[in-house]
C-alpha positions as CSV (number, residue, x, y, z in Angstrom):
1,X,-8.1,-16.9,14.9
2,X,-6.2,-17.8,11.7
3,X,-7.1,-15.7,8.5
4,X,-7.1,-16.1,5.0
5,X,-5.1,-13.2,3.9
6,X,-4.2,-11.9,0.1
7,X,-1.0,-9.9,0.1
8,X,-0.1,-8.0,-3.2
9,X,3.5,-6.8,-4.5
10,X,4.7,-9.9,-2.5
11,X,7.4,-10.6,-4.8
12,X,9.9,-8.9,-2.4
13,X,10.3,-5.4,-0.1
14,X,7.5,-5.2,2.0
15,X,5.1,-7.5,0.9
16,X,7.2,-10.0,0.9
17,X,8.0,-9.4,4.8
18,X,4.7,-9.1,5.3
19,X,3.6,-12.2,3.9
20,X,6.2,-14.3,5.6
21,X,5.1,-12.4,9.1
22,X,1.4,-13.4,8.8
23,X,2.3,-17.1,8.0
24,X,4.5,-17.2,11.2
25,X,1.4,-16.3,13.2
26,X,-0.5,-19.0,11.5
27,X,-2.6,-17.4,9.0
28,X,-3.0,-18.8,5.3
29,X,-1.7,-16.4,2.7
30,X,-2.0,-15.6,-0.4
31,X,1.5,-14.3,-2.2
32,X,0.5,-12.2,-5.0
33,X,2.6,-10.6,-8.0
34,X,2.8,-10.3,-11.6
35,X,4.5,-13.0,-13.7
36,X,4.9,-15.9,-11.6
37,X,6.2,-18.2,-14.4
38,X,8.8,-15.2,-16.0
39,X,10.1,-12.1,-14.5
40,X,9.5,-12.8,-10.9
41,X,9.7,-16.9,-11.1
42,X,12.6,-17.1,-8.4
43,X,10.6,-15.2,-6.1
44,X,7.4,-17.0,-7.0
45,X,9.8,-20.4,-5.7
46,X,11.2,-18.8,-2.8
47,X,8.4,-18.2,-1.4
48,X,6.4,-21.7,-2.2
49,X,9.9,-23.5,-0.5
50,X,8.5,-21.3,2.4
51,X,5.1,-22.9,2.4
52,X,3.3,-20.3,1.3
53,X,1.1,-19.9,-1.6
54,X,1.7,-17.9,-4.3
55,X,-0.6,-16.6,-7.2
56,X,-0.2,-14.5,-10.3
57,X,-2.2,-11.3,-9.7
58,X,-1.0,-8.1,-11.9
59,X,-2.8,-5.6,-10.2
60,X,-3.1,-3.2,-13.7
61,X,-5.8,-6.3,-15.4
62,X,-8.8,-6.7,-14.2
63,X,-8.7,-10.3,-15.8
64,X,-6.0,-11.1,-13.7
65,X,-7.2,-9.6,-10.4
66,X,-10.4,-11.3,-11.1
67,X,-8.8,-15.2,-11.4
68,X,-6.7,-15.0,-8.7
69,X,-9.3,-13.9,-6.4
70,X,-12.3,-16.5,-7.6
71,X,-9.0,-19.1,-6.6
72,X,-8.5,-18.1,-3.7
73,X,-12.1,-18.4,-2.9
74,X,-12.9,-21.7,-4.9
75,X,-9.9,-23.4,-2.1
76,X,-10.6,-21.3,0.9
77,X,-14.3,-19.8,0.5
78,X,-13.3,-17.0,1.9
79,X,-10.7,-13.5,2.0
80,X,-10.6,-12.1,5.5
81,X,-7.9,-9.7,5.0
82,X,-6.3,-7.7,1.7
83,X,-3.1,-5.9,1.9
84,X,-3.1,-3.7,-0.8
85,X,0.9,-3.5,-1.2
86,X,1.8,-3.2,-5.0
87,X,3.4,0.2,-5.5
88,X,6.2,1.3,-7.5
89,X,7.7,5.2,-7.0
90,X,9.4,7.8,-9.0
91,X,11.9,11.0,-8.4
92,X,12.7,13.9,-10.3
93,X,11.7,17.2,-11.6
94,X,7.7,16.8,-11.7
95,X,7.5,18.9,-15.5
96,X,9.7,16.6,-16.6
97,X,7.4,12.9,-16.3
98,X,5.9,12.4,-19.7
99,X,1.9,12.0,-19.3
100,X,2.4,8.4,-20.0
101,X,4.7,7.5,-16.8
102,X,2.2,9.6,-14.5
103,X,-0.8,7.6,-15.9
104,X,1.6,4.3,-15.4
105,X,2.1,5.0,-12.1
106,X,-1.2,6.0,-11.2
107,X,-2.7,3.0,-12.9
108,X,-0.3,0.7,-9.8
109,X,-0.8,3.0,-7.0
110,X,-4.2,4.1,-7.3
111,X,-6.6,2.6,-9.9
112,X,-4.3,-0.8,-8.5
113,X,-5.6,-0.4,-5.1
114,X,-9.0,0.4,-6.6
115,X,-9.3,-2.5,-9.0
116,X,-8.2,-5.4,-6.3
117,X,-10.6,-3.8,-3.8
118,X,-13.6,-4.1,-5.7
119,X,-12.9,-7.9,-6.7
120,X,-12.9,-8.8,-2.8
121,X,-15.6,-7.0,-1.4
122,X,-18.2,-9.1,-2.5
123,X,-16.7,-11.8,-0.8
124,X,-16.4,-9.9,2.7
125,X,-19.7,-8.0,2.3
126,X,-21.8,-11.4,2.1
127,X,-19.2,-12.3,5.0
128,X,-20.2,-9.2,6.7
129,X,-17.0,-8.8,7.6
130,X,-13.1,-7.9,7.1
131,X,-10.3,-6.2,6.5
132,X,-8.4,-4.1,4.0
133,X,-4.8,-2.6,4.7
134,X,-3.8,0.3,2.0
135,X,0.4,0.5,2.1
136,X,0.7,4.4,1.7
137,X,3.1,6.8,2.2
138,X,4.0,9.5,4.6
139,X,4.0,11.2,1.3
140,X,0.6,10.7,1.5
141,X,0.5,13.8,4.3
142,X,3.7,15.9,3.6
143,X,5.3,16.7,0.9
144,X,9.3,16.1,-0.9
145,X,10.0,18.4,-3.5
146,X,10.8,16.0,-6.7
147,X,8.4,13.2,-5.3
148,X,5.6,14.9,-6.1
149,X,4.2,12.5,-9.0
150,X,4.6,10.0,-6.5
151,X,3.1,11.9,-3.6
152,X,0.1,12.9,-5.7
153,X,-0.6,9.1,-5.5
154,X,-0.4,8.5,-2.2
155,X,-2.3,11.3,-1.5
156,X,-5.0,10.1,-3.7
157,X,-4.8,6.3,-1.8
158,X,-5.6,8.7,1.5
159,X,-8.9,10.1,0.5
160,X,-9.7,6.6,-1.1
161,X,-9.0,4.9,2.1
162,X,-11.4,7.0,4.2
163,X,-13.9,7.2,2.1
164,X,-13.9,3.2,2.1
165,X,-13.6,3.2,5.7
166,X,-16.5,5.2,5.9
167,X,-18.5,3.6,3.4
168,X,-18.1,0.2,4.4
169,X,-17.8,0.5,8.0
170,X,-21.7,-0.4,8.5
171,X,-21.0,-3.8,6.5
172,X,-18.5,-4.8,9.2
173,X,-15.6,-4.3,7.1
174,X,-12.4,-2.6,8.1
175,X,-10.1,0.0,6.3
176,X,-6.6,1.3,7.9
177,X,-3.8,2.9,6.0
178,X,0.0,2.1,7.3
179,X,2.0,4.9,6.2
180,X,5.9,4.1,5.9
181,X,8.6,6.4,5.5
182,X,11.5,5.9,4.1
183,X,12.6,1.9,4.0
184,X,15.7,0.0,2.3
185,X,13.5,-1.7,-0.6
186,X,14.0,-2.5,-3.7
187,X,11.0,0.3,-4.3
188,X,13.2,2.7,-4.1
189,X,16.4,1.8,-5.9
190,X,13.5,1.1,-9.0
191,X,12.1,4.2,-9.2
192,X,10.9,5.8,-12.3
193,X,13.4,8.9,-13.6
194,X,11.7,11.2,-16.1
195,X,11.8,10.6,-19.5
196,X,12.2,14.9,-20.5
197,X,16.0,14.7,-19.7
198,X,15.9,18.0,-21.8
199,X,13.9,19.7,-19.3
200,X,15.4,18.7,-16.5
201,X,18.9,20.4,-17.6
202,X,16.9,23.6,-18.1
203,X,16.1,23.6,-14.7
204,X,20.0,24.7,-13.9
205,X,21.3,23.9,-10.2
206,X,17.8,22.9,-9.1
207,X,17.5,19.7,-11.7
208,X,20.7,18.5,-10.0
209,X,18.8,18.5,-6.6
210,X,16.9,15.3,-7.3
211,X,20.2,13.2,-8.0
212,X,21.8,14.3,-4.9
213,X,18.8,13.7,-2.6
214,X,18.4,10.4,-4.0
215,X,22.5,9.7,-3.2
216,X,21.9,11.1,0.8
217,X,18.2,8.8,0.8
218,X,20.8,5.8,-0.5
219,X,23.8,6.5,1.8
220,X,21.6,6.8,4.8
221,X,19.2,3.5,4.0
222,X,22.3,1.6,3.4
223,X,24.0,2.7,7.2
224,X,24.0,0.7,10.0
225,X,20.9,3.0,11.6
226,X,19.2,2.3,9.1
227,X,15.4,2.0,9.6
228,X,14.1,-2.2,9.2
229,X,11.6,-3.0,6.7
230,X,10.4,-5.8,9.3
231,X,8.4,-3.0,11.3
232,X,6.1,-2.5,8.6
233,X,5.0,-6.0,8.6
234,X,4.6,-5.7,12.1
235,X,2.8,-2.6,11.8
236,X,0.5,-4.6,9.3
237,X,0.4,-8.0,11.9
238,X,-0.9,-6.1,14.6
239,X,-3.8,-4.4,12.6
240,X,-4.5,-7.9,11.4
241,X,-4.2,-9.0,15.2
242,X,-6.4,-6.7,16.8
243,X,-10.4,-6.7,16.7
244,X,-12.4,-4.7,14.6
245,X,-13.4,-1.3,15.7
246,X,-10.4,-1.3,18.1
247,X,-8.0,-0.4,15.0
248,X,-6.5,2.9,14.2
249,X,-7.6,4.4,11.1
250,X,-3.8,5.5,10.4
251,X,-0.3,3.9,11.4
252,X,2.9,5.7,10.9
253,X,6.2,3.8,10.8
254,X,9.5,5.1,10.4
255,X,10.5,8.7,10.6
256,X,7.4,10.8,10.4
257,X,8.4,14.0,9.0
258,X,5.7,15.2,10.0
259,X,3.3,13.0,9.0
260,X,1.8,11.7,12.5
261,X,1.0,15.7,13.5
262,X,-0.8,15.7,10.3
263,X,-3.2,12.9,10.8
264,X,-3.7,14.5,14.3
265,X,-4.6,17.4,13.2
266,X,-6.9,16.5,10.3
267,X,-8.5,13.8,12.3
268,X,-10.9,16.5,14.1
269,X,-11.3,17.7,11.3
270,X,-12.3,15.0,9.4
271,X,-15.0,14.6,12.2
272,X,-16.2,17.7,12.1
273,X,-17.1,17.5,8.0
274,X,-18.8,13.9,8.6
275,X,-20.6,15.4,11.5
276,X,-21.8,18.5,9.1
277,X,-23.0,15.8,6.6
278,X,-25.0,13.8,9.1
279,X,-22.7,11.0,8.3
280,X,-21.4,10.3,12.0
281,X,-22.4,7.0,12.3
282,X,-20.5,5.9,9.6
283,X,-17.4,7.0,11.5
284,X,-17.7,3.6,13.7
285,X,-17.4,0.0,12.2
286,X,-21.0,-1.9,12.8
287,X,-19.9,-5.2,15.0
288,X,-22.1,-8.4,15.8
């Protein structure tokens, strides 16, 4: 059955993929990012010459967040399904990320997610159903030294995912996290360097580690094995495909490092705490 679906960081990378997959399969989406008319106007055209619909949505004003989702609902009466996508990354020595570019990035990555949540919710909770999709990280579950400012936020989209999951699962809604590895995207080649330059060359040999490690992630995302952004978009089509309380909580794509024995070893885990709260029924999505 078609959806009405609202995709953010759809300028390019892989909300953009994303967005292009679900329209093939017939669903009606929503192409969200910052600045339609300036900074990201060729996108913004690109995808309209597509058919799609775009809207300005910067996910760091609430002002924003709030008009694009009261038009989406005004022409469609309803959001079935929100990708939370928008996401931008650093590297580098962790010390040396001012306090300003940490509370930057977590104000995209996590307060982001947080903010375009709670503006659709009302719409699916008098639905009494849908869907939200969180774009993590597998550095949500293991850790790369000199990503930690970035992991820390993808860490922090984890525990906000389940906790959603759990709290909305007897409202009928729907919360999975897709959790890529590395990808070629324009993510990447962006990401924020720390500002404390002065720092970094204190730290000797191990402040050139970053640099190189960045070089190798380049080199091997620009092979020809490299992995295709496509199967996250997949990965997010086929959660949107399939019917609620079939869907995993988690999906890994790419090269796990790790990642996938994580989320099988916490997921007993995470039982057993919700069973020691008396929360267990909150573990299944409410259907019908």
């Amino acid at each position: 059955m078609p959806k009405t679906i609202l995709v953010t960081g759809a300028s390019s990378g892989f909300g953009r993929l994303i967005c292009e997959t679900l329209a093939g399969s017939g669903h009606t989406v929503f192409a969200s990012m910052r600045d339609t008319a300036g900074k990201n106007r060729d996108h913004a055209k690109s995808l309209r010459n597509r058919g799609l619909n775009v809207v300005d949505l910067d996910v760091t004003q609430a002002e924003s967040i709030e008009a694009a989702v009261s038009g989406i609902l005004s022409t469609q009466g309803q959001i079935n399904v929100l990708v939370n996508n928008a996401g931008v990354a650093s590297a580098g020595v962790s010390e040396a990320f001012s306090d300003q570019q940490v509370a930057e990035l977590f104000n995209v990555n996590v307060v982001g997610v947080h903010r375009v949540t709670r503006a659709v919710l009302p719409s699916m909770r008098q639905q009494g159903k849908g869907l939200v999709v969180n774009i993590g990280s597998i550095l949500g579950r293991v850790t790369f030294p000199f990503f930690g400012i970035y992991g820390a936020s993808k860490f922090a989209v984890e525990a906000l995912s389940d906790s959603y999951r759990y709290e909305l699962s007897q409202l009928g809604i729907d919360v999975c996290l897709v959790q890529p590895s590395a990808f070629p995207t324009q993510m990447y080649a962006s990401a924020a360097q720390p500002v404390d330059q002065k720092t970094v060359s204190e730290y000797g040999d191990t402040g050139k580690i970053p640099a190189e490690m960045f070089e190798q992630f380049m080199a091997m995302l620009s092979g020809p094995e490299a992995p295709a952004p496509q199967d996250v978009a997949d990965a997010v089509s086929g959660l949107v495909s399939q019917s609620a309380g079939t869907r995993p909580a988690r999906v890994v794509v790419g090269t796990s490092f790790g990642a996938d024995e994580a989320n099988a070893a916490m997921t007993p885990l995470q039982t057993n705490t919700i069973n020691a709260l008396g929360l267990s029924h909150l573990a299944a999505i409410k259907t019908g």
